[in-house]
Structure formats: structure tokens, C-alpha cells
C-alpha positions in Angstrom: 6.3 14.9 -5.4 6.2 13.3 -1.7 3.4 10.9 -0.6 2.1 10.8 3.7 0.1 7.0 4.9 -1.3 8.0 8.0 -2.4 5.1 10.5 -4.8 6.0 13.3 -7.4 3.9 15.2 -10.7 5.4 16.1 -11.1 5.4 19.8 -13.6 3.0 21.3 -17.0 3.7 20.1 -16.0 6.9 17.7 -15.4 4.9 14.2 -18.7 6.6 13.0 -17.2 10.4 14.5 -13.8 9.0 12.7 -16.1 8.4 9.6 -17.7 11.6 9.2 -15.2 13.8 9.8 -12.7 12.3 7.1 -15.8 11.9 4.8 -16.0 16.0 4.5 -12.5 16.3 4.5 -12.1 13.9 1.5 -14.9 16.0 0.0 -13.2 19.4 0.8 -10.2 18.3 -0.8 -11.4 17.1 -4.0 -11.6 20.6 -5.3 -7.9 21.5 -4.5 -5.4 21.7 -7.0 -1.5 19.7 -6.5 -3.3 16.7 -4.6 -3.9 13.6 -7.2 -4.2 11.3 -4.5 -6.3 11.4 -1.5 -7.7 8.1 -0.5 -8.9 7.1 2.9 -9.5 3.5 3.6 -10.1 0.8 6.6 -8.4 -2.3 7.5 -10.4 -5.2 6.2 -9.4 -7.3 9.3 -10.6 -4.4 12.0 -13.0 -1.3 10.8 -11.2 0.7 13.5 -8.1 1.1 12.2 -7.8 3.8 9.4 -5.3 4.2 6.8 -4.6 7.4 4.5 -2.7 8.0 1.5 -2.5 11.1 0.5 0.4 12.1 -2.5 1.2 15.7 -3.1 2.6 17.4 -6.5 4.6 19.3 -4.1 5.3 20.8 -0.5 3.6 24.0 -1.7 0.6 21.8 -2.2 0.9 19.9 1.2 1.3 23.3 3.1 -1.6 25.4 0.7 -4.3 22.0 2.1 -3.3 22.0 5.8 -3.9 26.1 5.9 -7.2 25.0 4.6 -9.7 25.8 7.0 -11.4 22.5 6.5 -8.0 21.1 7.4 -7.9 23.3 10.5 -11.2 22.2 11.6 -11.0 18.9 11.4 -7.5 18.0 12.1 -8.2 19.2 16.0 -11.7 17.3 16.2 -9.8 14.2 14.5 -7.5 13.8 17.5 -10.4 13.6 19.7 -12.2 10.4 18.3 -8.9 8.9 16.9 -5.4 8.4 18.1 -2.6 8.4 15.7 -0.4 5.5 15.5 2.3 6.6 12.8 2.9 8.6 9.9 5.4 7.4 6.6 6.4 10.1 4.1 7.0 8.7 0.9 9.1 9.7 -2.0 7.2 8.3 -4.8 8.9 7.3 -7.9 8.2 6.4 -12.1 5.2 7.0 -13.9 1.5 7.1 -11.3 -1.2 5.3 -12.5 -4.5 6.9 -11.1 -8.1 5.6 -12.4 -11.5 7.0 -10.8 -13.6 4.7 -9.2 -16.3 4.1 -11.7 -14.3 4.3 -15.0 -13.6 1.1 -15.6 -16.2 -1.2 -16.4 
């Protein structure tokens, strides 16, 4: 199991481009298999910057969702509205604790 954050920063005036384009992605992806993790969030202090976490049950799983052709799409229009600052692959470790949003409460 490996785990990706991705940091990129929309380019001036594309946040809502940066939006949209990671909002079909995220719904793409939630019908593949080997990917229990896939969130995509904002920084609270600047809407601009974008932060993904992504975790992967295995590389087969990362290389079957980028041959996606949702991932091939978007990946290429991505770089147009958002530059990427950096990339961290993870080696996650001990037991994961993952609850939907909306199952508590």
C-alpha cells in the first residue's frame, strides 16, 4: 500500500476550472476498485492552493487509475489551470481508519 499528497495552486483566476475538473475526477474514481482513499481538499488559509491524498492498495491500482481515460483527460487540462508545486509518496503504515462523510452523527 503506498499513499501520493499532491500540492498545486490554481493559476490566477482558474480555482473554479481547478474545481471542476477535480470534482469529476473524484467522481470517476469512486467506482474503482484498490483506491480507499481519494480526498481532495483546499487550504483553509488560501482557496487556491489544493491538496490531494490519494492511498492506493497497490501500484497495480495506481497504474490501472492513471490509464483511466478520465485520468488521461483531465490530468493534461489540470496542468493548464494549475501548476504543481510538489508531490510526497507515502508508505502508509498500521491499521487505516476510513469513515464516510455522513456516517457519523
Amino acid at each position: 500500500m503506498h499513499a501520493f499528497v499532491t500540492h498545486m495552486r490554481a493559476k490566477e483566476g482558474k480555482r473554479d476550472e481547478v474545481i471542476a475538473l477535480t470534482t469529476v475526477m473524484l467522481e470517476k474514481t469512486q467506482g474503482e476498485d484498490g483506491i480507499p482513499v481519494y480526498v481532495f481538499s483546499t487550504a483553509a488559509d488560501d482557496p487556491d492552493d489544493f491538496w490531494f491524498y490519494d492511498v492506493y492498495s497497490s501500484d497495480e491500482a495506481r497504474q490501472a487509475h492513471e490509464s483511466t481515460a478520465e485520468f488521461a483527460r483531465t490530468m493534461p487540462a489540470l496542468m493548464q489551470v494549475a501548476e504543481l508545486v510538489s508531490v510526497t509518496k507515502l508508505d502508509p503504515y498500521g491499521p487505516m481508519k476510513i469513515t464516510p462523510p455522513g456516517a457519523i452523527g
